[in-house]
N, CA, C and O of each residue as an XYZ file, in Angstrom:
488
protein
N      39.674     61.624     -6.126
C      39.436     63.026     -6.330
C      39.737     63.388     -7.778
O      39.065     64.352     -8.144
N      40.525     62.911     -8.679
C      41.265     63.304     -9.832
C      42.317     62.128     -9.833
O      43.186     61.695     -9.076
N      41.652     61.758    -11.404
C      42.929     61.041    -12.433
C      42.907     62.293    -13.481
O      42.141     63.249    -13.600
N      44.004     61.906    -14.145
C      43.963     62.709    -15.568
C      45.163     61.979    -15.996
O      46.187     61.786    -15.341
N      44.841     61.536    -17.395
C      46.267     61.141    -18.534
C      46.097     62.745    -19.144
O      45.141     63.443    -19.482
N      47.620     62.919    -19.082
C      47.569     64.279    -20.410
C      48.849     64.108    -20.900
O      49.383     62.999    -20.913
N      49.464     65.254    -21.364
C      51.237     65.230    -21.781
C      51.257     66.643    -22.171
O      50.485     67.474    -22.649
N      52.724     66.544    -21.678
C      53.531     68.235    -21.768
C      53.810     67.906    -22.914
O      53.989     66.791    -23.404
N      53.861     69.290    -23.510
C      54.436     69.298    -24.751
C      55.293     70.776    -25.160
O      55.088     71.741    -24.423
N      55.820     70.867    -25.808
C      56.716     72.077    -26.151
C      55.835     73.563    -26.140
O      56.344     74.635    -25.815
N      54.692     73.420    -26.480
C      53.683     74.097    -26.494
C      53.086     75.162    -24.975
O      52.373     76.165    -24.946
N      53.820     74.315    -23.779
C      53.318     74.283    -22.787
C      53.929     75.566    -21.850
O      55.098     75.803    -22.153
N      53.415     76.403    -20.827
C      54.097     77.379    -20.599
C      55.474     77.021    -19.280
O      55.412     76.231    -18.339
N      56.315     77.693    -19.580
C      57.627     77.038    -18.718
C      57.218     77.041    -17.020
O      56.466     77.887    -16.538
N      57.585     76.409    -16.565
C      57.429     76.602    -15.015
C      58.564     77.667    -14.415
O      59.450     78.024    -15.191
N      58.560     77.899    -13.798
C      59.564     78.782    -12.673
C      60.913     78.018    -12.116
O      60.994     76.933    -11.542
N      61.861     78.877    -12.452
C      63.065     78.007    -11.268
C      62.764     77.754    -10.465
O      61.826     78.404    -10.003
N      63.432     76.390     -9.515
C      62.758     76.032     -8.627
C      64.108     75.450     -8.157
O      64.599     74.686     -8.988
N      64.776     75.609     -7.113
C      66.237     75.763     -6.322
C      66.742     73.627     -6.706
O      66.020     72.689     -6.370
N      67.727     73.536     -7.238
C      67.606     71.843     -7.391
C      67.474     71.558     -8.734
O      68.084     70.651     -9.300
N      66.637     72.367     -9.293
C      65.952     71.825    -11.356
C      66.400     72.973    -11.966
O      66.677     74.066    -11.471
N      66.444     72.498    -13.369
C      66.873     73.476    -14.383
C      65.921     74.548    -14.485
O      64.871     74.448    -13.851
N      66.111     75.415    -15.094
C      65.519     76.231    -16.489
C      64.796     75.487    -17.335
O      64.911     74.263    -17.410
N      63.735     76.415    -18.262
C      63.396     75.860    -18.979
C      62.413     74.231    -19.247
O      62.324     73.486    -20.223
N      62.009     74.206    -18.325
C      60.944     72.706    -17.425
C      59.354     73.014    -17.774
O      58.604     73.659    -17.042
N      58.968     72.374    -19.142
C      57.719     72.656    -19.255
C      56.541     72.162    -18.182
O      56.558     71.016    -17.731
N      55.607     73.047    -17.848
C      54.417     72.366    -17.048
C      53.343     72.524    -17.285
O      53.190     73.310    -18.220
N      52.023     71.951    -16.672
C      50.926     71.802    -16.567
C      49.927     71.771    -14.823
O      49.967     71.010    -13.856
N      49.259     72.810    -15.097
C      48.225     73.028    -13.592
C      47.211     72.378    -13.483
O      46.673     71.988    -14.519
N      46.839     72.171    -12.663
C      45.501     71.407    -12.262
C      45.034     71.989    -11.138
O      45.845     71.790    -10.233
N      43.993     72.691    -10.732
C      43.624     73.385     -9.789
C      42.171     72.998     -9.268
O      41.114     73.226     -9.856
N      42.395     72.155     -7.639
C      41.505     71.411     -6.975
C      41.533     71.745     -6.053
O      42.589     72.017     -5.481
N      39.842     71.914     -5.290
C      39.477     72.336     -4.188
C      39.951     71.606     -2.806
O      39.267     70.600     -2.615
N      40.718     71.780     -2.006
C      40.624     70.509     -0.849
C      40.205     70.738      0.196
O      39.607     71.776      0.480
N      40.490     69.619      1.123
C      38.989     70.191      2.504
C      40.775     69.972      3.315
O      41.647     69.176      2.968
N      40.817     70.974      4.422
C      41.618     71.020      5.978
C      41.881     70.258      6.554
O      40.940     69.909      7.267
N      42.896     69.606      6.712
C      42.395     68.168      7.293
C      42.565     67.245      7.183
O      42.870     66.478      8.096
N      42.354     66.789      5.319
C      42.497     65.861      5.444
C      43.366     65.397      4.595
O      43.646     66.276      3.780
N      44.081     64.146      4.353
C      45.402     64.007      3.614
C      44.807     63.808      2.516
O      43.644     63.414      2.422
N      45.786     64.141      1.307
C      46.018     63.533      0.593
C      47.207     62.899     -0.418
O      48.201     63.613     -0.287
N      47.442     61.894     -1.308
C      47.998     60.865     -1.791
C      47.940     61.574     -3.389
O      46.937     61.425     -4.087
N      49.148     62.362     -3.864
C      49.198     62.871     -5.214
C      50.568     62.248     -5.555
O      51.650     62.367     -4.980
N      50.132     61.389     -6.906
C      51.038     60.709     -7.723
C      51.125     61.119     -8.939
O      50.179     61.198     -9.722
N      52.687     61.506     -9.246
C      52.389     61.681    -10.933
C      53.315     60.076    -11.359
O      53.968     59.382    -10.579
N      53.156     59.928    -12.329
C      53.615     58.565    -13.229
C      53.860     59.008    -14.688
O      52.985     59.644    -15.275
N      54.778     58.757    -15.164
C      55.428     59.282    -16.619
C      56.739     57.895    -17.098
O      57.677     57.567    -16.371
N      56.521     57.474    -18.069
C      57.032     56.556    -18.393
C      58.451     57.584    -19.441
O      59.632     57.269    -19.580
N      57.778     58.708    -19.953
C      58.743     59.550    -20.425
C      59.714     60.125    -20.027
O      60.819     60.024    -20.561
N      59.507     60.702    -19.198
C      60.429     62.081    -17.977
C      60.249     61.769    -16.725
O      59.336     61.189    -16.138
N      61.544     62.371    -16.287
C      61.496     62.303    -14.613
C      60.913     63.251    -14.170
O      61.294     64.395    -14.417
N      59.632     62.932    -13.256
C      58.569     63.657    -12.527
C      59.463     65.041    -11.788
O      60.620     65.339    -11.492
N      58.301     65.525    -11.736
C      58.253     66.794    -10.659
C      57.191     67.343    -10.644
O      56.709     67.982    -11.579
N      56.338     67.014     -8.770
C      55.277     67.457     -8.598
C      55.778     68.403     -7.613
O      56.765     68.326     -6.882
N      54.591     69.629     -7.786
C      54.713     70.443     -6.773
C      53.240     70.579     -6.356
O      52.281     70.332     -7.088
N      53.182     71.050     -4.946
C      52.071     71.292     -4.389
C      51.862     73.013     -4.240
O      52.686     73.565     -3.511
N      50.972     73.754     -4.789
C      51.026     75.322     -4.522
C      49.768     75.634     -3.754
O      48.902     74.800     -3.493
N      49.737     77.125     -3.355
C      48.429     77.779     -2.357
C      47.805     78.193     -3.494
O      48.222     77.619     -4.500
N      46.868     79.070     -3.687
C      45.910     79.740     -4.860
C      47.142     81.131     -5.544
O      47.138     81.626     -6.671
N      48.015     81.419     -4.453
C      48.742     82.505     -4.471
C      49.710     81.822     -5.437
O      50.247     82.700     -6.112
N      50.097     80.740     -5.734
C      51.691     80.198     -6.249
C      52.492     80.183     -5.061
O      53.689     80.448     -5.175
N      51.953     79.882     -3.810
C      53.011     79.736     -2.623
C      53.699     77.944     -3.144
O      52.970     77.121     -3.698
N      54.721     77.756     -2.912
C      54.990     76.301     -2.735
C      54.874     75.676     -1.439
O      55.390     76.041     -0.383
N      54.078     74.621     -1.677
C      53.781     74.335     -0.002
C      54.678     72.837      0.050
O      55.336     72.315      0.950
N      54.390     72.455     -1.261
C      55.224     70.545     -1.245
C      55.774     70.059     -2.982
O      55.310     70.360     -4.082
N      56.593     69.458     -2.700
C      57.259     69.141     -3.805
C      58.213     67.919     -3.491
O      58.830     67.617     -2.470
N      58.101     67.257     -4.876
C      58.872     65.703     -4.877
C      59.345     65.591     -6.599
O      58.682     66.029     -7.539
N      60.598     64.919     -6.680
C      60.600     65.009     -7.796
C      61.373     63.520     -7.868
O      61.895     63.326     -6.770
N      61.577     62.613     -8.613
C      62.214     61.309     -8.853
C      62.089     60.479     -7.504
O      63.024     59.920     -6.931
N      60.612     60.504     -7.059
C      60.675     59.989     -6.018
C      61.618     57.992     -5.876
O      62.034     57.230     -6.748
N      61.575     57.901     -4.463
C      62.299     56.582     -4.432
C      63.331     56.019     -5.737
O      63.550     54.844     -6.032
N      63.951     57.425     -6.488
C      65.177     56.864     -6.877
C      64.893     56.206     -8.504
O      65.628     55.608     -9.290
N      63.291     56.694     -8.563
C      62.152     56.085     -9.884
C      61.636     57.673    -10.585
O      61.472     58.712     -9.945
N      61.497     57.525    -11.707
C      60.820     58.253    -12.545
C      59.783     59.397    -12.016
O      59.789     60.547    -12.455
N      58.728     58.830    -10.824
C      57.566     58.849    -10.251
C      57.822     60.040     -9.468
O      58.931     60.509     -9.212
N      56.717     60.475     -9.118
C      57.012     61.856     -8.020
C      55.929     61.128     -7.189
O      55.303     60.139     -7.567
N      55.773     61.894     -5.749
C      54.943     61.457     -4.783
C      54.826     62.406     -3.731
O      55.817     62.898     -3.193
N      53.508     62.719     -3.375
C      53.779     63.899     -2.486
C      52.495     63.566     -1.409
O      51.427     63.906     -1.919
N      52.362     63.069     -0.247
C      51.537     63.546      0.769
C      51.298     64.737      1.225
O      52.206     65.501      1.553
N      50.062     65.027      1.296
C      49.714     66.436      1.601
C      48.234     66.708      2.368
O      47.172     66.275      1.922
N      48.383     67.646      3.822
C      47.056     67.759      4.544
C      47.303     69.360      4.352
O      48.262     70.061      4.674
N      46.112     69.660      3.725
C      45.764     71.678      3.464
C      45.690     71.754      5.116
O      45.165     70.850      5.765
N      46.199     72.780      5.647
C      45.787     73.336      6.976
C      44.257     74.226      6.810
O      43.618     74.455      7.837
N      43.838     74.606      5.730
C      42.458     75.503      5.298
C      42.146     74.794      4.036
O      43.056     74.448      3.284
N      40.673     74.520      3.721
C      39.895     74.191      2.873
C      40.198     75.391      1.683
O      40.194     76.545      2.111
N      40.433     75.216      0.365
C      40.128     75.995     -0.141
C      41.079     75.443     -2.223
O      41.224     74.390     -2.844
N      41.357     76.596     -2.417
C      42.176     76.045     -3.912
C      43.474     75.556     -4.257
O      44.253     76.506     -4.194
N      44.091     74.451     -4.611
C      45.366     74.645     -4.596
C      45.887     74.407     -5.823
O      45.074     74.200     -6.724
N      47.088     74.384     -6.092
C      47.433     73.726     -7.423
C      48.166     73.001     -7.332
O      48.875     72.676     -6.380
N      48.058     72.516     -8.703
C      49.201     70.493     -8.645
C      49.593     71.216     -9.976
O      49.120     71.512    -11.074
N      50.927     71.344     -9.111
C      52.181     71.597    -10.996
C      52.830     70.525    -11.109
O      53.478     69.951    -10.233
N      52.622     70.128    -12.550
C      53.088     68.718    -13.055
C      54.400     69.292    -14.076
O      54.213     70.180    -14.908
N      55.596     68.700    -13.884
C      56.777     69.257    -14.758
C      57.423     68.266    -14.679
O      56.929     67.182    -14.370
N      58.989     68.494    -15.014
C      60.095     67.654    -15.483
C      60.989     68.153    -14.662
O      60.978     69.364    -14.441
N      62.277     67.004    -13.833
C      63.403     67.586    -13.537
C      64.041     67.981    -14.273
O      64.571     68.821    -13.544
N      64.692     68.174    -15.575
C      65.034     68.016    -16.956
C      64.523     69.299    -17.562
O      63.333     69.613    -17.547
N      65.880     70.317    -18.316
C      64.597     70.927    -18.884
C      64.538     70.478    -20.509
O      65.425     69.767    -20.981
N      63.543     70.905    -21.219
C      62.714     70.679    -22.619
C      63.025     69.274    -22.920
O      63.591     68.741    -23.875
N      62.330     68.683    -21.496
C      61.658     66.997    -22.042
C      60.017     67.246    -21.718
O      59.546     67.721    -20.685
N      59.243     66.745    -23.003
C      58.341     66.602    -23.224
C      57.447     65.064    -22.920
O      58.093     64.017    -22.877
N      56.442     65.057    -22.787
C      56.199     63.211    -23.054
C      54.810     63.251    -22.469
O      54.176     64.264    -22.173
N      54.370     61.778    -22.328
C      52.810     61.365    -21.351
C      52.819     61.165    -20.019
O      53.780     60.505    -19.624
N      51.772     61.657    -18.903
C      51.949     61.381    -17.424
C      50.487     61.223    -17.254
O      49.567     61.552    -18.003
N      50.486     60.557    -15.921
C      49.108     60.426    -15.649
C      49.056     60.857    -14.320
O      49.999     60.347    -13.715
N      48.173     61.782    -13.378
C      48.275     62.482    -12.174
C      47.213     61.730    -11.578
O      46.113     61.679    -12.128
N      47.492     61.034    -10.302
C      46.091     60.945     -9.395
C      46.102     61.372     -8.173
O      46.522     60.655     -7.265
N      45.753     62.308     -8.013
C      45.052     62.671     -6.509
C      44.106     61.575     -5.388
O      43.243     60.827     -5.847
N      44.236     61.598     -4.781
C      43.085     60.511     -4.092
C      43.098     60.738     -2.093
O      44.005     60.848     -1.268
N      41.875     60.724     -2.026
C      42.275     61.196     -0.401
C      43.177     59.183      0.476
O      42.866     57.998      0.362
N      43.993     59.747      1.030
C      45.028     58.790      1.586
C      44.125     58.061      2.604
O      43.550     58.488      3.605
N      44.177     56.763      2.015
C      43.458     55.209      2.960
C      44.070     55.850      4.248
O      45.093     56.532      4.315
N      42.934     55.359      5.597
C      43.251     55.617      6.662
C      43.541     54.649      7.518
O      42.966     53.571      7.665
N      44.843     55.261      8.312
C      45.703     54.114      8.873
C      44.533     52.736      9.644
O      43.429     52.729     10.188
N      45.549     51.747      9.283
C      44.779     50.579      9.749
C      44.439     50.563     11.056
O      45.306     50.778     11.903
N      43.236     50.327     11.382
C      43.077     49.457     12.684
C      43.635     48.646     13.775
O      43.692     47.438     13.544
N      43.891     48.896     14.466
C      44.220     47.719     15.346
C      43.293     46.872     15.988
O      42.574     47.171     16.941
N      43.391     45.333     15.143
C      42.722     44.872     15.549
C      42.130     44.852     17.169
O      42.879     45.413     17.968
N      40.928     44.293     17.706
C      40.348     44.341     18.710
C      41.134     42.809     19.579
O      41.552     41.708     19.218
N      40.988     43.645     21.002
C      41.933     42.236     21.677
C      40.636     41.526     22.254
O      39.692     42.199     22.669
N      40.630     40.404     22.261
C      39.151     39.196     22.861
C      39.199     39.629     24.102
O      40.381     39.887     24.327
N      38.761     39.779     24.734
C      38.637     39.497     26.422
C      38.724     37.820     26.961
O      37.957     36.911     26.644
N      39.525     37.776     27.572
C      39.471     36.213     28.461
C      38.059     35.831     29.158
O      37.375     36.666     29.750
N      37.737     34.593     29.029
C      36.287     34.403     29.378
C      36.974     33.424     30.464
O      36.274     32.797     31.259
């Protein structure tokens, strides 16, 4: 659905307190249509700063958020829209006024495996 390399920079407008993170946490929006339904698999990756993704409604509701996922740099957030429509991916820092490069991918989430088929006895 969406890659993007970009980078925060000082330039960038601050994000909102957010209960857990500092003040002062520059971010960046990305605003993508999704369909009801169905999951998806949003990764941010930053070799600079420790991640913080949030998931929002069109309103700025917070619906999902991850920040240093598994104890790593990385944020990670599964997410199924209950309604088709706009949302946003806020890309920030736990940290506030760290700047640096991240790369965001969205992607709809591989669907659970199969179970294989059992033979019938002949």
């Amino acid at each position: 659905v969406l890659r993007s390399a970009n980078k925060l920079n000082a330039k960038d407008k601050l994000d909102e307190d957010r209960p857990g993170l500092g003040a002062n946490r520059h971010m960046k929006t990305e605003e993508l249509k999704l369909s009801a339904g169905v999951t998806y698999s949003i990764e941010l990756i930053s070799f600079d700063f420790n991640s913080c993704l949030v998931v929002a409604d069109a309103k700025g509701n917070q619906l999902a958020e991850n920040h240093d996922a598994d104890g790593g740099r990385d944020a990670k957030v599964s997410f199924t829209p209950q309604t088709t429509g706009t949302y946003r991916i806020i890309v920030t820092t736990s940290l506030p006024n760290i700047v640096g490069s991240y790369t965001l991918n969205v992607r709809v989430a591989e669907a659970a495996a199969k179970e294989p088929e059992k033979k019938k006895a002949s």
